[in-house]
LUMKEGU-582885 format. One record per residue: residue number from 1; x, y, z of N, C-alpha, C in turn. Coordinates in steps of 0.001 Angstrom, whole numbers, always signed. Each point is the difference from the previous one (the first is absolute). Layout:
residues N
{node NUM {X Y Z} {X Y Z} {X Y Z}} ...
end
This chain:
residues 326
{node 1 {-133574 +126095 +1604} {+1440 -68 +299} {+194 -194 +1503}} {node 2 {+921 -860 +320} {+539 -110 +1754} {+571 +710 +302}} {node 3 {-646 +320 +1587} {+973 +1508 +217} {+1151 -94 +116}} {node 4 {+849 -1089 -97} {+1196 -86 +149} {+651 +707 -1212}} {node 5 {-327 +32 -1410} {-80 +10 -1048} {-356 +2327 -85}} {node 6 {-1319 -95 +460} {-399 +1116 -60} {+740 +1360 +408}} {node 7 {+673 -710 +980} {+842 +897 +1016} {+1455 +711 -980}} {node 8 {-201 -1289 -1292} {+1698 +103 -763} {-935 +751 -1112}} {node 9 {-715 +169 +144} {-1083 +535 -1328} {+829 -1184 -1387}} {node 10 {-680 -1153 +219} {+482 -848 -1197} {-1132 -721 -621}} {node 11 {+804 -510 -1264} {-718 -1125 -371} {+498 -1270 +606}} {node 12 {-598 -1019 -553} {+507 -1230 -274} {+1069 +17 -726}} {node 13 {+1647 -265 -63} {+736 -214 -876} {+29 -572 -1029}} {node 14 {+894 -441 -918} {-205 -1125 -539} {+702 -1436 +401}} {node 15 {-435 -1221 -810} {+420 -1211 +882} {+1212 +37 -479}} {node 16 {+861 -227 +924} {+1813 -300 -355} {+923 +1505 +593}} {node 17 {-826 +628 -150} {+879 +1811 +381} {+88 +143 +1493}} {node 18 {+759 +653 +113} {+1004 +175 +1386} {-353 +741 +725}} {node 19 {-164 -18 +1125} {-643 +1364 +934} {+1413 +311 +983}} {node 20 {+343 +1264 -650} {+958 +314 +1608} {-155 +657 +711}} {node 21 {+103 -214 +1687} {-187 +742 +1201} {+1283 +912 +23}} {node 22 {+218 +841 +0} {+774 +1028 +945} {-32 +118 +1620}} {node 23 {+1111 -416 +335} {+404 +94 +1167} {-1529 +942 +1255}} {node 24 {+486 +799 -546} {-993 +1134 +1258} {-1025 -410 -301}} {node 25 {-736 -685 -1135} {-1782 -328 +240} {-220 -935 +1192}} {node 26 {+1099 -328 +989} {-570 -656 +1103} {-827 +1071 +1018}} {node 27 {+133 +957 -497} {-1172 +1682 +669} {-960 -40 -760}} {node 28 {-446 -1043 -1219} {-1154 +381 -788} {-728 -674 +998}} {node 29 {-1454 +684 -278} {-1314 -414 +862} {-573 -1791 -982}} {node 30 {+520 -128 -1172} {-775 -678 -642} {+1090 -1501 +469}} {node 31 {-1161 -1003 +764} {+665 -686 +407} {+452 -1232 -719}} {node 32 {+1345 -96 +274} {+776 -778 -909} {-537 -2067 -100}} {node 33 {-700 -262 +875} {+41 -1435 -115} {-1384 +131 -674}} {node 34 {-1011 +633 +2} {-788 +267 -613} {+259 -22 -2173}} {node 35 {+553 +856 +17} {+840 +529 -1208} {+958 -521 -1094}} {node 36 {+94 -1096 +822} {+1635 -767 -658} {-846 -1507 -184}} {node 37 {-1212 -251 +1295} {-537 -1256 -123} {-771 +360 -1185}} {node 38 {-700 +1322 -308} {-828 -193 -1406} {+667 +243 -1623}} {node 39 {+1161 +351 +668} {+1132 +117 -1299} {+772 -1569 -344}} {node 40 {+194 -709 +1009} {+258 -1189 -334} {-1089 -766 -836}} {node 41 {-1140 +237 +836} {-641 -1064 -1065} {-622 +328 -1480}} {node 42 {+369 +1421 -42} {-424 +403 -1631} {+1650 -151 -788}} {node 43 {+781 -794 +804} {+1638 -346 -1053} {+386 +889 +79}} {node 44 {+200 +866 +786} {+1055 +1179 +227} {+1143 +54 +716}} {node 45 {+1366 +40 -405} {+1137 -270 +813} {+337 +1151 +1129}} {node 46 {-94 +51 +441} {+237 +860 +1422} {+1552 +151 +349}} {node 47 {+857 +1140 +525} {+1156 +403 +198} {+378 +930 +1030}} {node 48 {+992 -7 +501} {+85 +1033 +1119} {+1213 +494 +33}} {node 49 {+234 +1684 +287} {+1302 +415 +242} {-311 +474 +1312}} {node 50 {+1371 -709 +613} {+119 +388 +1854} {+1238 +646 -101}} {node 51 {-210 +1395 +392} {+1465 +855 +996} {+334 -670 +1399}} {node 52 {-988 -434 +601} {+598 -599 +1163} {-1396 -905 +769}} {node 53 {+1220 -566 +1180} {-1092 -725 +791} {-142 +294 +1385}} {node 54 {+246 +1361 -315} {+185 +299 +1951} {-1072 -217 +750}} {node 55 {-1170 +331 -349} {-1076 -565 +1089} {-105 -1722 +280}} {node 56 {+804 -841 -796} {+216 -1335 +886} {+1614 -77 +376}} {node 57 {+634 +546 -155} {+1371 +214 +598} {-268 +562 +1177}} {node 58 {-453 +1123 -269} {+16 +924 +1399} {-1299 +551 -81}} {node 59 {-463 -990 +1128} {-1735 +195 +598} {-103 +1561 +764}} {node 60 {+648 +254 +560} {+44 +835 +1459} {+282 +1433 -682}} {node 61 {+412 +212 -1354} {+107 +1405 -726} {-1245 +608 -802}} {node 62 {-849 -1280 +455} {-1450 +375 -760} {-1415 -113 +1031}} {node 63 {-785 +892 -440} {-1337 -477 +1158} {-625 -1370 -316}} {node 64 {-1512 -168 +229} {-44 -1221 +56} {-1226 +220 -1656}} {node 65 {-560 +1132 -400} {-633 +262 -1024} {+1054 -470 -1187}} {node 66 {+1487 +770 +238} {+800 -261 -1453} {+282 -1677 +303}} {node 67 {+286 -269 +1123} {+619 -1525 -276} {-1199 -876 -885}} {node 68 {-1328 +410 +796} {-1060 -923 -793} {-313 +340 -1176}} {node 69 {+417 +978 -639} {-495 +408 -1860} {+1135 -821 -428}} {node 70 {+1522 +312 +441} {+602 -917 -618} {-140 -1205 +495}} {node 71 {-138 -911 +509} {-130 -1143 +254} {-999 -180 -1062}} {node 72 {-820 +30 -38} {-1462 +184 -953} {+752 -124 -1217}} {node 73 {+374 +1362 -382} {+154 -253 -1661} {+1210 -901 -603}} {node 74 {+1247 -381 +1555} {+1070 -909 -644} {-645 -1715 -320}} {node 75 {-939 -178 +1278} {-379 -1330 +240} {-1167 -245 -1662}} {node 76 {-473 +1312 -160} {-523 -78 -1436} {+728 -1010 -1334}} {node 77 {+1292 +1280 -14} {+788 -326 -826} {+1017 -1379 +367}} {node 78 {+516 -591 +843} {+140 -1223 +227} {-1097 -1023 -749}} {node 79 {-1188 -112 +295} {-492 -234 -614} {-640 -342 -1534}} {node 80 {+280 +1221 -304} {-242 -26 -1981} {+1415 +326 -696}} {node 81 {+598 +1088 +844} {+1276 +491 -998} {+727 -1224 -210}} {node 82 {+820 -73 -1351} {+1248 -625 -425} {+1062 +902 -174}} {node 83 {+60 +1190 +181} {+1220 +973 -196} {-212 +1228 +1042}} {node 84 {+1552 -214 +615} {-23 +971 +532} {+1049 +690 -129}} {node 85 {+37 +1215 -53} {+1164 +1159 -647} {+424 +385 +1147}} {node 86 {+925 +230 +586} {+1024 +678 +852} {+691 +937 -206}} {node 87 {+111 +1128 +779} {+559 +1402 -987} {+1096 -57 +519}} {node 88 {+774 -907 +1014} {+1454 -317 +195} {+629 -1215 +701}} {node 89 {+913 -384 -658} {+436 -1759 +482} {-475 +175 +1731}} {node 90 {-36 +472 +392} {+284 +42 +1497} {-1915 -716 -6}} {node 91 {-789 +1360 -165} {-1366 -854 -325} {-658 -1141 -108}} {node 92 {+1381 -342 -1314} {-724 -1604 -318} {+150 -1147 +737}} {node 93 {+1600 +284 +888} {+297 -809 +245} {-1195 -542 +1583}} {node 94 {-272 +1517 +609} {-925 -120 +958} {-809 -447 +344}} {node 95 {-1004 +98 -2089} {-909 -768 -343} {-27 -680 -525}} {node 96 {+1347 -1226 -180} {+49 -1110 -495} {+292 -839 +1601}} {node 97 {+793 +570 +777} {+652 -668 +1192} {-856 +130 +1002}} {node 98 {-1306 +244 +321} {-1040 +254 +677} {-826 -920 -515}} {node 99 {+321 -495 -1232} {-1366 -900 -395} {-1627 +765 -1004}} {node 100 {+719 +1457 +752} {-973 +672 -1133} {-756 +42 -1386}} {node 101 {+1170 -1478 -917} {-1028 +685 -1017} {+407 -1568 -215}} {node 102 {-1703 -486 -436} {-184 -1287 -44} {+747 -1068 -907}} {node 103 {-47 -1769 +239} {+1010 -88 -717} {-892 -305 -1171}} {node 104 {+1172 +218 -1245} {-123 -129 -1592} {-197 +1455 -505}} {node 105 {+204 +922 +1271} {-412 +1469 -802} {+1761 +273 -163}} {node 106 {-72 +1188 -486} {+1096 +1179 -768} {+290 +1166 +1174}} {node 107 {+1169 -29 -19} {+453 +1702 +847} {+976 +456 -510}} {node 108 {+98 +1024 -467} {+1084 +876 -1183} {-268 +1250 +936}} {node 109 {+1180 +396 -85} {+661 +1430 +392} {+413 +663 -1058}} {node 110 {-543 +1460 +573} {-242 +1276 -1358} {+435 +1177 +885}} {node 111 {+1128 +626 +250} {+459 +1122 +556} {-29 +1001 -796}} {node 112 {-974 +1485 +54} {-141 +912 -1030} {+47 +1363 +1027}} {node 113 {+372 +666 -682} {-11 +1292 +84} {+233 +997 -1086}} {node 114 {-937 +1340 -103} {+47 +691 -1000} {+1077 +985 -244}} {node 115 {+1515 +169 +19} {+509 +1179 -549} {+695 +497 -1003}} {node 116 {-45 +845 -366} {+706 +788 -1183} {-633 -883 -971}} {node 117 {-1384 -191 -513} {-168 -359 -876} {-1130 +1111 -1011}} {node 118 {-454 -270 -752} {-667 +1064 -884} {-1192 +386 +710}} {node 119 {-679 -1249 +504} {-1331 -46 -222} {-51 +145 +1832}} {node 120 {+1450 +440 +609} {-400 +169 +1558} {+1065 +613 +547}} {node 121 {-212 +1475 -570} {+1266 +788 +178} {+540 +87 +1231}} {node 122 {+1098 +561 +296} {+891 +49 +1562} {-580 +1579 -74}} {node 123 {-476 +245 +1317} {-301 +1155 +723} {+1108 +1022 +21}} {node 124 {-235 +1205 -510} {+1335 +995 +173} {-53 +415 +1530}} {node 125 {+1204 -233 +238} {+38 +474 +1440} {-606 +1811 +239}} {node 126 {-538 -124 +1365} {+85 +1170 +890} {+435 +239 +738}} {node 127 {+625 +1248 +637} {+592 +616 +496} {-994 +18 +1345}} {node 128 {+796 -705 +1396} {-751 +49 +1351} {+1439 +443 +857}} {node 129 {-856 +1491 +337} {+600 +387 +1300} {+235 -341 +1223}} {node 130 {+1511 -227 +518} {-393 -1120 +1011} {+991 +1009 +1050}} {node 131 {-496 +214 +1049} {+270 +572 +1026} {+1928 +422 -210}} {node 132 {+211 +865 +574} {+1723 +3 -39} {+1127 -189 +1291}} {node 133 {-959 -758 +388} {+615 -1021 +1036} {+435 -1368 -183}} {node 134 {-376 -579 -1517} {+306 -912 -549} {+1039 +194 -1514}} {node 135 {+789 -773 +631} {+983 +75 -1154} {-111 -1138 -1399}} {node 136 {-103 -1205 +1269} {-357 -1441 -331} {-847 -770 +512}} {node 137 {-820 -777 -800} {-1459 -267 +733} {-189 -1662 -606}} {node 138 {-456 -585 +920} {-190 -1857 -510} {-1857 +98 -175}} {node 139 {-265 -571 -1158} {-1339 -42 -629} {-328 -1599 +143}} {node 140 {-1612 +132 +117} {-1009 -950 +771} {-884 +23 -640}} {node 141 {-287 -608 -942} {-1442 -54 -964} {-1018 -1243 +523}} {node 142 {-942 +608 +107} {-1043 -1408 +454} {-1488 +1044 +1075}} {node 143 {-695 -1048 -357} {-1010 +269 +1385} {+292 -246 +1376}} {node 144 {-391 +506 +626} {+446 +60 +1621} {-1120 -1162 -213}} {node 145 {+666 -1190 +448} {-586 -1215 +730} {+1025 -679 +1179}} {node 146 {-544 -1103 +412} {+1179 -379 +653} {+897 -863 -1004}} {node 147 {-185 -973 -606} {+487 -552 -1353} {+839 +617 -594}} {node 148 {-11 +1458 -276} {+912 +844 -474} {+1777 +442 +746}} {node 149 {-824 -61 +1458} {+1321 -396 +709} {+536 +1482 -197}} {node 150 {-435 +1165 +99} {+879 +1530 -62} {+331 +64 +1723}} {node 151 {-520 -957 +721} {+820 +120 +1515} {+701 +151 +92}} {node 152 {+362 -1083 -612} {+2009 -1041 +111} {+1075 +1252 -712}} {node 153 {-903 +1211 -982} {+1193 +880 -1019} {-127 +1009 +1602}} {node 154 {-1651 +637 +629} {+81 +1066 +887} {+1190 -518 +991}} {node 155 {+91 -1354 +654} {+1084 -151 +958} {+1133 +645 -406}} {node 156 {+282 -777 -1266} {+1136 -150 -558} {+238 +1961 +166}} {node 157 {-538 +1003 -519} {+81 +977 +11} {+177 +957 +1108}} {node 158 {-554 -485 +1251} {-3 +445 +942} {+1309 +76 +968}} {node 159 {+1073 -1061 -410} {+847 -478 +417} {+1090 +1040 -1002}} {node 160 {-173 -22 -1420} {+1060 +816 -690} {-354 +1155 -19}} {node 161 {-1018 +540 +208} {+18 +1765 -65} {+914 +639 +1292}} {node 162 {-150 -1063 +1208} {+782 +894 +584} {+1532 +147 -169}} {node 163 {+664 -1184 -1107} {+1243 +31 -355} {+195 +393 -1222}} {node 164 {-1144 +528 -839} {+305 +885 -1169} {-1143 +924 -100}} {node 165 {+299 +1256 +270} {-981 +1089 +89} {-700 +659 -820}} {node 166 {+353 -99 -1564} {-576 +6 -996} {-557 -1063 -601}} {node 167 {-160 -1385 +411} {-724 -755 -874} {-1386 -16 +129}} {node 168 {-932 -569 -740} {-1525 +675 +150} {-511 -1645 -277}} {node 169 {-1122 +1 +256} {-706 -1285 -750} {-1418 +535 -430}} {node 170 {-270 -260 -1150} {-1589 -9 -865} {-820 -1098 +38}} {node 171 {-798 +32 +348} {-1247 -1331 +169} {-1073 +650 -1076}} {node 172 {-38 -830 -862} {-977 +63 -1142} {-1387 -1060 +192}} {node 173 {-908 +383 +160} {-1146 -724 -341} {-1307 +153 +1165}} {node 174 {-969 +7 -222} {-1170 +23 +541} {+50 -1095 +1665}} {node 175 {-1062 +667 +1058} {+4 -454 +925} {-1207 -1614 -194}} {node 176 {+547 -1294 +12} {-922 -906 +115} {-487 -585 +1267}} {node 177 {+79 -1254 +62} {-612 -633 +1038} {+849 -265 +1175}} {node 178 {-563 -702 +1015} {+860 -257 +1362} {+1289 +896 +328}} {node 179 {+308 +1097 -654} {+1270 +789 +679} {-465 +1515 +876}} {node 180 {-938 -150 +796} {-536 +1395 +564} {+1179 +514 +770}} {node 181 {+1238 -807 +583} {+964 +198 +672} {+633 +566 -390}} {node 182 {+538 -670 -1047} {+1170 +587 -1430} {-293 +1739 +70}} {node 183 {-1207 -296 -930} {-768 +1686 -26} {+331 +681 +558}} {node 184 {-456 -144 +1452} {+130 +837 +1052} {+1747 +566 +120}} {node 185 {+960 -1614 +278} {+936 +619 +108} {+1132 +749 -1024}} {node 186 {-620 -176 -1164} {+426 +598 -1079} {-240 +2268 -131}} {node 187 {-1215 -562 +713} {-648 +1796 -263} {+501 +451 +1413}} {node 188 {+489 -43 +1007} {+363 +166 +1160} {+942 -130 +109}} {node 189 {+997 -519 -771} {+2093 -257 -8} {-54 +1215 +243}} {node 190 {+1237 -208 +460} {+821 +1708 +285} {+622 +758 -911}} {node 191 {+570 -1205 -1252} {+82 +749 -1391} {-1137 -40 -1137}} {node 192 {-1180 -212 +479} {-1057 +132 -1202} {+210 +1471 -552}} {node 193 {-305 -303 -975} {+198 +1513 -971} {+1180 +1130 -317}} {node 194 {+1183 -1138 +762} {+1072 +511 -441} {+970 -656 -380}} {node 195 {+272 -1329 +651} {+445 -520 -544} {-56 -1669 -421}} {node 196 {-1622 -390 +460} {-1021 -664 -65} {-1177 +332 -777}} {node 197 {+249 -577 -1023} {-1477 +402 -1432} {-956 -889 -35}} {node 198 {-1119 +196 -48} {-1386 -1184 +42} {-362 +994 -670}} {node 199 {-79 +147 -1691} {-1189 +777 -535} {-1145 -156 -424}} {node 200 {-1160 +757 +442} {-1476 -973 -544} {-154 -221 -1763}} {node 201 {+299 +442 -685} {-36 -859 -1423} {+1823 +1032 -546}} {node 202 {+428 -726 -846} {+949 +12 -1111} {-516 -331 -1484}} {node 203 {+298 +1042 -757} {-526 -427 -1509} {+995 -1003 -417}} {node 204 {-21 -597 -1180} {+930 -1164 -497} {+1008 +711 -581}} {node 205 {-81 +1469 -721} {+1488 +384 -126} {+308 +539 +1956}} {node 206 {-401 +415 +432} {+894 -257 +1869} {+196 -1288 -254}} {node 207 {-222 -391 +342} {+157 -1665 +73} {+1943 -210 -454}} {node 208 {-554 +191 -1427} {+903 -433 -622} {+1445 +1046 -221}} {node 209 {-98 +1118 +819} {+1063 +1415 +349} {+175 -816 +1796}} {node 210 {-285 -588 +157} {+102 -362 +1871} {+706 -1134 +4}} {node 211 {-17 -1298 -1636} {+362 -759 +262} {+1496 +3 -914}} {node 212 {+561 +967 -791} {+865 +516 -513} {+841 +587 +699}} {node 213 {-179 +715 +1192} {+352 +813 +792} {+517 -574 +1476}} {node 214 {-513 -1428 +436} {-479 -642 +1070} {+1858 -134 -341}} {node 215 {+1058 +337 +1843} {+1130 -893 -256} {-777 -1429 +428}} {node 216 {-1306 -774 +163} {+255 -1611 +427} {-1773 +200 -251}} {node 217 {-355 -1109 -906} {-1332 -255 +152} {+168 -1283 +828}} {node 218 {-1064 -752 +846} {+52 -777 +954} {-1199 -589 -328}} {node 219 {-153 -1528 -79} {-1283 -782 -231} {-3 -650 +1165}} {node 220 {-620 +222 +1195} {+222 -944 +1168} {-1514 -1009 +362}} {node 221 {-514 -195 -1292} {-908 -743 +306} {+481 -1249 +722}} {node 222 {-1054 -640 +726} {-98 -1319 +641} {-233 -882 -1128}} {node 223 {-654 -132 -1032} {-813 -379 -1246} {-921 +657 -1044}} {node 224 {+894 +22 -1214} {-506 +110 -1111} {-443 -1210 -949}} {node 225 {-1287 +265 -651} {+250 -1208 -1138} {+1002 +545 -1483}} {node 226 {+486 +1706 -121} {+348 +373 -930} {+1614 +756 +476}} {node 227 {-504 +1356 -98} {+542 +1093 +530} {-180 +806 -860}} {node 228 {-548 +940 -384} {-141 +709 -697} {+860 +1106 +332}} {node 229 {+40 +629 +1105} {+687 +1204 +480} {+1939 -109 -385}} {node 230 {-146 -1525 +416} {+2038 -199 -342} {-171 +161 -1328}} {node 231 {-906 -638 -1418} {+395 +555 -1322} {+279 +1002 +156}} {node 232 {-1385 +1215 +467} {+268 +1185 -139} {+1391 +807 +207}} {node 233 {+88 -409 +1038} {+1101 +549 +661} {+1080 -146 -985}} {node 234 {+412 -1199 -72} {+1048 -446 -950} {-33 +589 -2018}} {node 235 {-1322 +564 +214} {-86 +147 -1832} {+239 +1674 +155}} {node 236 {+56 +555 +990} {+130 +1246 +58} {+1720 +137 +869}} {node 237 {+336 -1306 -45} {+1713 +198 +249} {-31 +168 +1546}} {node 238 {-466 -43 +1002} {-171 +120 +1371} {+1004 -1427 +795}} {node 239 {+820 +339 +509} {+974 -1618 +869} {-1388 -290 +748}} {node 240 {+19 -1273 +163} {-1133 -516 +657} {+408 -1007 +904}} {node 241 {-1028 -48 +1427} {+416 -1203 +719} {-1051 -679 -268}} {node 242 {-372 -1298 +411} {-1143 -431 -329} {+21 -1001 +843}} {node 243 {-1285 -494 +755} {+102 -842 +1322} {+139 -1531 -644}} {node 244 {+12 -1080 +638} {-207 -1338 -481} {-1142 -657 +112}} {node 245 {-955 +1450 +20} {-1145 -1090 +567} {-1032 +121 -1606}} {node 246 {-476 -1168 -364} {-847 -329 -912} {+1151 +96 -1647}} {node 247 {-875 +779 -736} {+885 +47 -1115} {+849 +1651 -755}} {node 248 {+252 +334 +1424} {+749 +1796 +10} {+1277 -568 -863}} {node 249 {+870 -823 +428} {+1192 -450 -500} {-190 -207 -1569}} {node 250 {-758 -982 -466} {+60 -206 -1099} {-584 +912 -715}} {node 251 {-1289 +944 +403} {+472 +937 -1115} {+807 +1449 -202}} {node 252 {+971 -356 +1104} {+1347 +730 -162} {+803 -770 -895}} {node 253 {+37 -1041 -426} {+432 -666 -1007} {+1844 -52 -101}} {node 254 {+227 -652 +1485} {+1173 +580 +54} {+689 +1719 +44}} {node 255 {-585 +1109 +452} {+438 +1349 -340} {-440 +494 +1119}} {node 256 {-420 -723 +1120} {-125 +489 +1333} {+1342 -585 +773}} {node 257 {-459 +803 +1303} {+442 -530 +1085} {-948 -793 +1166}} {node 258 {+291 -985 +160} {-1090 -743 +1118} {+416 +267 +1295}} {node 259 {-1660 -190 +611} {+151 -22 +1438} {-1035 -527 +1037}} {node 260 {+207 -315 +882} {-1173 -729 +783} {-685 +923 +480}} {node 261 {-1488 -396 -93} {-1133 +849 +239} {+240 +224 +1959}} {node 262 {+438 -636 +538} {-237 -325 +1245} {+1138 +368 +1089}} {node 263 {+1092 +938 -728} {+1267 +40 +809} {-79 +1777 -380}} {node 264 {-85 +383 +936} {+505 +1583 -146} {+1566 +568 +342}} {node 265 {+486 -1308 +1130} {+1643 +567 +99} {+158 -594 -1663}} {node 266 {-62 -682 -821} {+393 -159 -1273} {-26 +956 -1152}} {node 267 {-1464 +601 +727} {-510 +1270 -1049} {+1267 +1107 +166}} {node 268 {-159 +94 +1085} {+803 +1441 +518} {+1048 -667 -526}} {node 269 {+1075 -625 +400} {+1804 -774 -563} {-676 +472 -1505}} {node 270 {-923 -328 -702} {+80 +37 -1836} {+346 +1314 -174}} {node 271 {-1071 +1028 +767} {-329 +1216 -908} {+1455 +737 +937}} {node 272 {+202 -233 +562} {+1113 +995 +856} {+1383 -291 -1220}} {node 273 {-4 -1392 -800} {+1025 -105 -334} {+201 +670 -1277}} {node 274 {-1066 +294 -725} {-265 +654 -1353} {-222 +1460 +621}} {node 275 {+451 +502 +1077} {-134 +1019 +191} {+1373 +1026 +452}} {node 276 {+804 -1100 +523} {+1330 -43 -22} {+995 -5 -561}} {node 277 {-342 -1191 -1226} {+1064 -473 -1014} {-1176 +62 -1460}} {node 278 {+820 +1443 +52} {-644 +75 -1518} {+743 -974 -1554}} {node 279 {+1234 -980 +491} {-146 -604 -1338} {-1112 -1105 -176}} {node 280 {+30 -462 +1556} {-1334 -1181 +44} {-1078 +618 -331}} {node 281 {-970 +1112 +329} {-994 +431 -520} {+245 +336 -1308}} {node 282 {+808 +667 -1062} {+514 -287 -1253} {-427 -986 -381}} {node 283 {+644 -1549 +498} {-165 -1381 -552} {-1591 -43 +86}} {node 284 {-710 +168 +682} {-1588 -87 +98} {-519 +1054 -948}} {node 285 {+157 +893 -562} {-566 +1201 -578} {+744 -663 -1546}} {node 286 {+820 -260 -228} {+333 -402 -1364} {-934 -1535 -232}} {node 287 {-6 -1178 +904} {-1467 -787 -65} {-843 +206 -770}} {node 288 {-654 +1054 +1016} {-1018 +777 -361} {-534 +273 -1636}} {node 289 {+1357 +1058 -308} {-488 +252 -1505} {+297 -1016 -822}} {node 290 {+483 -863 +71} {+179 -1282 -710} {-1212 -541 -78}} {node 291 {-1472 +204 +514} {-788 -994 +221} {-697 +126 -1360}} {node 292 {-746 -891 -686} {-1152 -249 -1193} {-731 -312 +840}} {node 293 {-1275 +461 -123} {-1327 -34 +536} {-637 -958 -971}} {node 294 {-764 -857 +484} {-755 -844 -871} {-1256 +789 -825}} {node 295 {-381 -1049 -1038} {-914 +897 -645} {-1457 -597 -467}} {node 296 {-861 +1179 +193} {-1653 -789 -317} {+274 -1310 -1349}} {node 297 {+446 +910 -818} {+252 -783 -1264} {+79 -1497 +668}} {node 298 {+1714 -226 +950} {+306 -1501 -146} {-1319 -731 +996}} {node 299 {-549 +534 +1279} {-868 -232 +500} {-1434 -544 -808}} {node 300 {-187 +1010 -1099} {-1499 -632 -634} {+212 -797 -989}} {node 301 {+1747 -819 -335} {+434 -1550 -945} {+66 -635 +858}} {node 302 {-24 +407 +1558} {-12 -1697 +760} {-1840 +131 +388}} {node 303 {-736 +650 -8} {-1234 -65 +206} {-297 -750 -983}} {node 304 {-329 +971 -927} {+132 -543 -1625} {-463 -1697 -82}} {node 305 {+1793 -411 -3} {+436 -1311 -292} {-768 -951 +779}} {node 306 {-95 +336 +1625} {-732 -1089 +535} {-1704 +399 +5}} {node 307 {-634 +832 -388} {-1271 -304 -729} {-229 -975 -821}} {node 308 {+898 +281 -1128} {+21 -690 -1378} {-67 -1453 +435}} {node 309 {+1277 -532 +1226} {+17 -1104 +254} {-1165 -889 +553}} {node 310 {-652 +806 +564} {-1282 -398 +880} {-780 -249 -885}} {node 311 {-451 +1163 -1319} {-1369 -31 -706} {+263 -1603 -1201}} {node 312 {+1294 -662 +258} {-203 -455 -592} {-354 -1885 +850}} {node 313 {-157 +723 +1165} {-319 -1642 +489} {-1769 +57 +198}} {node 314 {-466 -1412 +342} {-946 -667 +64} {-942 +1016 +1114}} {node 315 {-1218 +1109 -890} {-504 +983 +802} {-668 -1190 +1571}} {node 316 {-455 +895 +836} {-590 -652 +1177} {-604 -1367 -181}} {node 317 {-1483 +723 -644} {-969 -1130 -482} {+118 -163 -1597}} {node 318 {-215 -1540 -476} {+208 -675 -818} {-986 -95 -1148}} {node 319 {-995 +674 +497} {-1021 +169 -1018} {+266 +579 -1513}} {node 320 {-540 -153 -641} {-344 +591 -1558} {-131 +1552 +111}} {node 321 {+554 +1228 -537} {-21 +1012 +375} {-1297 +460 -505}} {node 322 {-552 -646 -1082} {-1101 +918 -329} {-1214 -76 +1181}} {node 323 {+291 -821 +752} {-867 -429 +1250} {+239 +1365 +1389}} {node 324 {+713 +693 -459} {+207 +1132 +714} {-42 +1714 -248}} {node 325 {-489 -250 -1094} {-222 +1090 -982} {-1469 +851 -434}} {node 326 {+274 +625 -37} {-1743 +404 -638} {-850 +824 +1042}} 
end
């Protein structure tokens, strides 16, 4: 067996059947041009689902190890794939309008998320004690990267605490890459731990009692290929802002409020105004519970469908299948 092969602990498929990549195997060790070149020529259709393309969008948010795995495993799939799945229009269009995905191939968009369904229950909330210096607090879900953009909410915060003395802000998520600054000035504010929250883990019922509770969840990414955090937010009824950068907007699905990743007098004018005029924050909080969350279900009939479509065209190589068998 080739180690390309070995690494997936596989066989040989069979001739005509579909191999799909998942997004994150661009971190698998088993290298993709290797893998796809010996799957092509045993008639195997090859497929790919991409969340995003930020390491050729945006070079400078990645080192030079991640840019070259992905480069590696996309220039793979250029190569052999005919389908590529997009987990939101914004995606496809990136990787159709970039040239990304070669011509005569397929790009379908599949926006999923799991809630309130049987087989992926909603977390019962918990109960998190939050200092009593906070009355009202704006929530921040994400990894501390720079990409994540929780700067643009700390400005924004720094500017309204001193004109509302009870509001608090929560920063949810683990410390990642390039923000040693952030860090620093996050654990060193003058309201850390009172009315500034960075907690080192939250269970998913916290989570989901923080984002129930939140008067403003805030998505201020620079770029998403999804958003996962605005569903959240929104399936647990939370008013949400959500930046314009990547695809935060659309999967607010209309039930946000937008905003530019890049303007903090804008940030501050938003949240000051839902803080003021409670019928406008009303109008955002009724949004909110209006939202339907998409569902695995409709997600795995557009997978589904464009498999089906693929397995039924002309596999790679043209050979006689029993010539690949045995």
């Amino acid at each position: 067996m080739s180690p390309a092969l070995r690494g997936l602990d596989l066989g040989i498929p069979d001739y005509g059947s579909i191999w799909l990549d998942l997004e994150p195997a661009w971190n698998d060790p088993a290298d993709r041009a290797s893998l796809l070149t010996r799957l092509s020529a045993q008639g195997v259709h090859s497929a790919v689902m991409i969340a995003d393309v930020m390491p050729e969008l945006y070079p400078d948010w990645f080192d030079h190890q991640q840019r070259r795995m992905f480069g590696d495993w996309l220039e793979a799939h250029l190569e052999h794939s005919r389908l590529f799945l997009c987990i939101s229009h914004n995606t496809e269009r990136a990787t159709s309008g970039r040239s990304l995905a070669p011509e005569g191939s397929t790009t379908s968009s599949t926006a999923s998320w799991c809630h309130s369904e049987r087989s992926c229950p909603t977390p019962s909330p918990e109960e998190v004690e939050l200092p009593a210096a906070i009355e009202r607090y704006l929530l921040v879900v994400g990894t501390l990267e720079p990409r994540k953009n929780q700067a643009l909410v700390l400005d924004a915060f720094d500017r309204l605490s001193k004109r509302h003395g009870t509001l608090g802000l929560v920063l949810v998520g683990r410390q990642g890459w390039m923000v040693e600054d952030l860090a620093e000035r996050i654990r060193s504010h003058p309201l850390s731990g009172t009315r500034l929250l960075w907690p080192d883990a939250v269970t998913d019922g916290q989570l989901a009692w923080l984002y129930q509770h939140a008067f403003l969840t805030i998505a201020p990414s620079l770029y998403e290929g999804l958003g996962v955090p605005v569903m959240e937010a929104l399936g647990y009824g939370s008013p949400t802002l959500a930046s314009t950068g990547g695809a935060l907007a659309e999967a607010g699905g209309g039930h946000v409020e937008v905003m530019d990743p890049d303007d903090v007098d804008a940030l501050v004018v938003a949240i000051e105004r839902h803080l003021l005029d409670p019928t406008h924050h009303q109008h955002l909080a009724a949004a909110a519970a209006r939202y339907e969350p998409p569902r695995w279900s409709g997600a795995a009939q557009v997978v589904t469908e464009a498999l089906m479509q693929l397995a039924v065209q002309q596999p790679p190589r043209a050979d006689r299948p029993s010539e690949h068998r045995g």
